[in-house]
Every structure is written in C-alpha cells, then in structure tokens.
DSSP file (Angstrom, degrees, kcal/mol; ACC not computed):
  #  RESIDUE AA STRUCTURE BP1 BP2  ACC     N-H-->O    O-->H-N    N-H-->O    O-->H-N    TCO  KAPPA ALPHA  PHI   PSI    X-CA   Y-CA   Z-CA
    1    1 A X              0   0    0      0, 0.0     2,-0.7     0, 0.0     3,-0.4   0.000 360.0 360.0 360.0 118.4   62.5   86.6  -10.9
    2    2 A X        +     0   0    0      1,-0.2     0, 0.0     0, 0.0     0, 0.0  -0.679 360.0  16.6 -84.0  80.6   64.0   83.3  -11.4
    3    3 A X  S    S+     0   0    0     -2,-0.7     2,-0.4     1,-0.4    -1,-0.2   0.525  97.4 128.0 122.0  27.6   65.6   81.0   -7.5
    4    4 A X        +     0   0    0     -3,-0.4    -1,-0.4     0, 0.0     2,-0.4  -0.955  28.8 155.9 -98.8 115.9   63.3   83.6   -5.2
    5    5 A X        -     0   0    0     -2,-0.4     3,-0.1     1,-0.1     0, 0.0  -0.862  32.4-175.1-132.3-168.3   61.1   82.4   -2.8
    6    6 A X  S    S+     0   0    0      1,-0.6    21,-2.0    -2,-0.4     2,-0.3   0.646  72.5  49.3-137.5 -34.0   59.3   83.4    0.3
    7    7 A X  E     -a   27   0A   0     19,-0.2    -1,-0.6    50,-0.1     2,-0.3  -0.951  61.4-153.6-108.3 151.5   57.3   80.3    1.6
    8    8 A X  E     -a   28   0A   0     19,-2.2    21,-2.4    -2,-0.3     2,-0.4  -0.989   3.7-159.9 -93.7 145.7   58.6   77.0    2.0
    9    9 A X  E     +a   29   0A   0     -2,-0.3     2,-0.3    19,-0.2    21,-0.2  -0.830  24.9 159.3-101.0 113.6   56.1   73.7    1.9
   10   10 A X  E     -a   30   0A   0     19,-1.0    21,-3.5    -2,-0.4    -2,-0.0  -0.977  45.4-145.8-130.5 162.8   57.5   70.7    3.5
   11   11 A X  S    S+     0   0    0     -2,-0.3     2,-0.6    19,-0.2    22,-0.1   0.528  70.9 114.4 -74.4 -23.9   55.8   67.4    4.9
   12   12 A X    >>  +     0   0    0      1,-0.1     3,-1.2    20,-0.1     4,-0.7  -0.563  34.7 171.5 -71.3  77.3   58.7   67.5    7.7
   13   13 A X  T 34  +     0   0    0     -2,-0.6    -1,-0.1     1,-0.2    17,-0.0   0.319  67.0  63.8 -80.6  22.5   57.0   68.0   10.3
   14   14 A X  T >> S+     0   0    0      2,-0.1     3,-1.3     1,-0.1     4,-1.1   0.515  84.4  88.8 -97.9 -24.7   60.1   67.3   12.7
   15   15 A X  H X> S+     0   0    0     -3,-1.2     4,-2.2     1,-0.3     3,-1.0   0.948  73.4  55.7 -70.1 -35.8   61.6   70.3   11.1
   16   16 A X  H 3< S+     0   0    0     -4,-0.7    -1,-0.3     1,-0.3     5,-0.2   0.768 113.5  45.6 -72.2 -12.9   60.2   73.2   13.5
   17   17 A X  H <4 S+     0   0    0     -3,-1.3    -1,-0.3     3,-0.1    -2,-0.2   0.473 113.6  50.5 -70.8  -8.3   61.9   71.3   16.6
   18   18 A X  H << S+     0   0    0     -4,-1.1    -2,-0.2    -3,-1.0     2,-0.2   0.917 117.9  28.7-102.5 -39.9   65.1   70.7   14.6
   19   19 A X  S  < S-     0   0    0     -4,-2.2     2,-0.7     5,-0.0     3,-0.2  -0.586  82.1-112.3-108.4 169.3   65.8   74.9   13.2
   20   20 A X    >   -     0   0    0     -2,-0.2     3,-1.0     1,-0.2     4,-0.4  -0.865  43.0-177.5 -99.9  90.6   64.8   77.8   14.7
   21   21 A X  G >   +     0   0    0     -2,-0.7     3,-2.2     1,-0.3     5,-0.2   0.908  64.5  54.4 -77.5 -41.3   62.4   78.7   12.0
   22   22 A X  G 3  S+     0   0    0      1,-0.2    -1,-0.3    -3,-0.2    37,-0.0   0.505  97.1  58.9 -77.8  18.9   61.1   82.0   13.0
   23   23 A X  G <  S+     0   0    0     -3,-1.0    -1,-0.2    36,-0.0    -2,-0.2   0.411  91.5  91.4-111.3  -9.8   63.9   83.7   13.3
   24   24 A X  S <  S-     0   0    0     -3,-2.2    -3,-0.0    -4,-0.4    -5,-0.0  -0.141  81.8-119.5 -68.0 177.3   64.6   82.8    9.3
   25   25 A X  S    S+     0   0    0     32,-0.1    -1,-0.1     2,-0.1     2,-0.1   0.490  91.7  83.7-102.7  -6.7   63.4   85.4    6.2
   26   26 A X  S    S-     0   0    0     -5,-0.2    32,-5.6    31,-0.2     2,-0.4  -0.367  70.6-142.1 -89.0 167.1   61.3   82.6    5.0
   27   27 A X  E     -a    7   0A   0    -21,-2.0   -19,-2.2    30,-0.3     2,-0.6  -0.973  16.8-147.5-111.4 144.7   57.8   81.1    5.9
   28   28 A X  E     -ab   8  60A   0     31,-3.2    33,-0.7    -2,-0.4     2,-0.3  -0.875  19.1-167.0-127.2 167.4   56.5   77.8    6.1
   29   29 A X  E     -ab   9  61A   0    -21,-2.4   -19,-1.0    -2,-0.6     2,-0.5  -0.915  11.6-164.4-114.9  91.6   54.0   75.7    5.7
   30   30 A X  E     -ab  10  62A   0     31,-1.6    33,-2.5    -2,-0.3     2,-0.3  -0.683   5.5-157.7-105.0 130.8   53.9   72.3    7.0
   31   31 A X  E     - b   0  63A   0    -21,-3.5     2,-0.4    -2,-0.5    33,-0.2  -0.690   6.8-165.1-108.7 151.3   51.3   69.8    5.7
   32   32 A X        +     0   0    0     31,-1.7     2,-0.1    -2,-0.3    36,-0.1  -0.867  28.8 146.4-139.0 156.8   50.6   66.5    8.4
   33   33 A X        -     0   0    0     -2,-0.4     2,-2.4    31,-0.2     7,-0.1  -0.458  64.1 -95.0 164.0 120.2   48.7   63.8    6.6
   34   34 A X  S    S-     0   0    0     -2,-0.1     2,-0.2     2,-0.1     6,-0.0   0.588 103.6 -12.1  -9.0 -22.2   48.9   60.1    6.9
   35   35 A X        -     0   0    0     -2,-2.4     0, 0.0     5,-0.1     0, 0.0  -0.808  67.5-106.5-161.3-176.8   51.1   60.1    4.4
   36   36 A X        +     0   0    0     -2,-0.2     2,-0.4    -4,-0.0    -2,-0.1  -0.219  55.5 138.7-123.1  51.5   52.9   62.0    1.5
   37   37 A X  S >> S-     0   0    0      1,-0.1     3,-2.3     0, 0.0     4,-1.2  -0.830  73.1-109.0-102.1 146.6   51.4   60.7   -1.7
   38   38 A X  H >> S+     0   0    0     -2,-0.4     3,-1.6     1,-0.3     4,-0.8   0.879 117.1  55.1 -43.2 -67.1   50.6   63.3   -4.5
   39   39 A X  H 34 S+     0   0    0      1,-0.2    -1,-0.3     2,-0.2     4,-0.1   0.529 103.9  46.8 -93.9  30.1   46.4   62.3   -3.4
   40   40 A X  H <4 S+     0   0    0     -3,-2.3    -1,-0.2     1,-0.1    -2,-0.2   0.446 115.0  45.9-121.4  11.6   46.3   62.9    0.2
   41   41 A X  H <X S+     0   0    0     -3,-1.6     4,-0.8    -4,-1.2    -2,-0.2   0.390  96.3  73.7-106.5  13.1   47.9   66.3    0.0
   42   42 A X  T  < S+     0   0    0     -4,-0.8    -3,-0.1    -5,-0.3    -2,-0.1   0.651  89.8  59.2 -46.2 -34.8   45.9   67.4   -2.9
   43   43 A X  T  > S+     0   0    0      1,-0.2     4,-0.5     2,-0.1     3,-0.5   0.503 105.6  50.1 -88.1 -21.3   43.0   67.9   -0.5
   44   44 A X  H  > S+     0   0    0      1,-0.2     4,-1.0     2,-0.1     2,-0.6   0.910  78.0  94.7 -94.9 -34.2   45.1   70.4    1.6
   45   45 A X  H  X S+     0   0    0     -4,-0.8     4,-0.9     1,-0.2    -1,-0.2   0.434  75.4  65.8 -56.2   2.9   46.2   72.6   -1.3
   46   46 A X  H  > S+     0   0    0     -2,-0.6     4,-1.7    -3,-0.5     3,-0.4   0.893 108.6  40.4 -13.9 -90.8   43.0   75.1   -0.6
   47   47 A X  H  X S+     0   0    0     -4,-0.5     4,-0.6     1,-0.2    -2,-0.2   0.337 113.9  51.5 -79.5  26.6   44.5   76.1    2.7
   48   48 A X  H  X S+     0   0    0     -4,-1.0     4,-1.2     2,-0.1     5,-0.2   0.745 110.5  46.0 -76.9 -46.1   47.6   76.2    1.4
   49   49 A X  H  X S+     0   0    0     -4,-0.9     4,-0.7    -3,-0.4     3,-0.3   0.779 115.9  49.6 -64.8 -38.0   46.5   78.3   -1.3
   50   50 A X  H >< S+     0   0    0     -4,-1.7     3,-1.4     1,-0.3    -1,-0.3   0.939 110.7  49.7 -84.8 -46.3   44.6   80.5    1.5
   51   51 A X  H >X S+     0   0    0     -4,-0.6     4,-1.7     1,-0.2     3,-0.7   0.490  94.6  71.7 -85.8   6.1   47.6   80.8    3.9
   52   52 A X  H 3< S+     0   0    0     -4,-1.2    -1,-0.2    -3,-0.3    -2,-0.2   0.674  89.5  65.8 -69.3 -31.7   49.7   81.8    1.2
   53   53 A X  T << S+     0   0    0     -3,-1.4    -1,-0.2    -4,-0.7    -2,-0.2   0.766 116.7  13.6 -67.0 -12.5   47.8   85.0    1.4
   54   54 A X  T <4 S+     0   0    0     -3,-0.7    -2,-0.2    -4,-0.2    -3,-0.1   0.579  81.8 136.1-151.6  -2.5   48.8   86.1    4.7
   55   55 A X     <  -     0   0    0     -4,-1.7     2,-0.4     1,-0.1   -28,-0.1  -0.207  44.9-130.7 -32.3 135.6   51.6   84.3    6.0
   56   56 A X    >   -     0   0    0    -28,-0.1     3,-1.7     1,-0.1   -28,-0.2  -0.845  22.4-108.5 -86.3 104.7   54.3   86.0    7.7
   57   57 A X  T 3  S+     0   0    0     -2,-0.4   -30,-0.3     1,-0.3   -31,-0.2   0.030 112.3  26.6 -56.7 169.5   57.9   85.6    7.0
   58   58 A X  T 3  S+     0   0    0    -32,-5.6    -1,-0.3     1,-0.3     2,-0.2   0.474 100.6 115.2  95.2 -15.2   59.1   83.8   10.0
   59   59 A X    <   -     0   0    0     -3,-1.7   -31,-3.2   -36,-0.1     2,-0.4  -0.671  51.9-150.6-147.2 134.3   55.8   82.2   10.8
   60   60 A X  E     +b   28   0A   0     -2,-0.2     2,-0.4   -33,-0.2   -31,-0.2  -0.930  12.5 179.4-105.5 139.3   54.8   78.5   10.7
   61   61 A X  E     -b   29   0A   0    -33,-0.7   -31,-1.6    -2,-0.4     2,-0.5  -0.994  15.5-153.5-142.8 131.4   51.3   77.6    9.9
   62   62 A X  E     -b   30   0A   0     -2,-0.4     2,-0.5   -33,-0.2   -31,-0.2  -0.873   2.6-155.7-110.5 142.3   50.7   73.8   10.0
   63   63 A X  E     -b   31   0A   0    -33,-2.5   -31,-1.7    -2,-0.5     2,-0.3  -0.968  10.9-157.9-128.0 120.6   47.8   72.4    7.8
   64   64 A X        -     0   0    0     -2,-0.5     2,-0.4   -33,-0.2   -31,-0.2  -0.614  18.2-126.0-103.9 161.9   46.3   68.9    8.9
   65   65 A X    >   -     0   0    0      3,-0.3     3,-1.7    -2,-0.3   -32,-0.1  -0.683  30.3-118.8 -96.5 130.4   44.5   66.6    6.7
   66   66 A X  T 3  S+     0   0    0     -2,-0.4     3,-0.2     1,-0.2    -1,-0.1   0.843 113.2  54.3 -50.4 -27.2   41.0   65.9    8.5
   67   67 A X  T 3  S+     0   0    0      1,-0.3     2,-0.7     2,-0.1    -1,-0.2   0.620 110.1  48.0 -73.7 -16.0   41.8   62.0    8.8
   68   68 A X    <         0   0    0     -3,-1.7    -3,-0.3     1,-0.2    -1,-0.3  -0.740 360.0 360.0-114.6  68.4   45.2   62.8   10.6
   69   69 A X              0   0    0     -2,-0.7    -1,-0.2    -3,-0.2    -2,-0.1   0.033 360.0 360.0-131.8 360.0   43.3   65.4   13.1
C-alpha cells in the first residue's frame, strides 16, 4: 500500500513538548545523538529496528546514542 505509515522517525527531539503526540494514530520514534549525520544514527538503527516490533500507536519511545547518554 503506497503513502501509509504507522511510525514516524524524527531527530526532533523538541517535538513531543510541541504536539500532543499520544493522542495521534501514529507512533514515533525519536533518535538523540550528538548530531544527525547519516554515521551517528546508523548505530541506533538496531533498536529502531527492535522497537518497531512493538510500538504502540500513540507511543513515543526515544532511542539515545551511547555518547549522548
């Protein structure tokens, strides 16, 4: 099915003060890392890949980079 989704991935980690997220049909995912460049979120895509199994719409699950902990 083509313009469906269910989670979104952002870097905006501002954004769950700024929306009411859980009250949306989506899920997110939020990545924190020093940065955004393509290799220091590379390293998170594991537990993205793992919370994509059980997320919940509505539900935020933020995934930190071990240097940004």
């Amino acid at each position: 099915m083509s313009g469906v989704y269910d989670v979104f991935v952002t870097v905006d980690s501002n954004m769950q003060d700024q929306q009411v997220l859980e009250a949306m049909q989506l899920s997110f995912i939020v990545l924190s890392a020093v940065n955004n460049k393509l290799e220091t979120l590379l390293p998170l895509m594991p537990a993205v890949q793992s919370a994509l199994g059980s997320i919940q719409p509505g539900q935020v699950v933020r995934i930190t980079a071990k240097s940004d902990e």
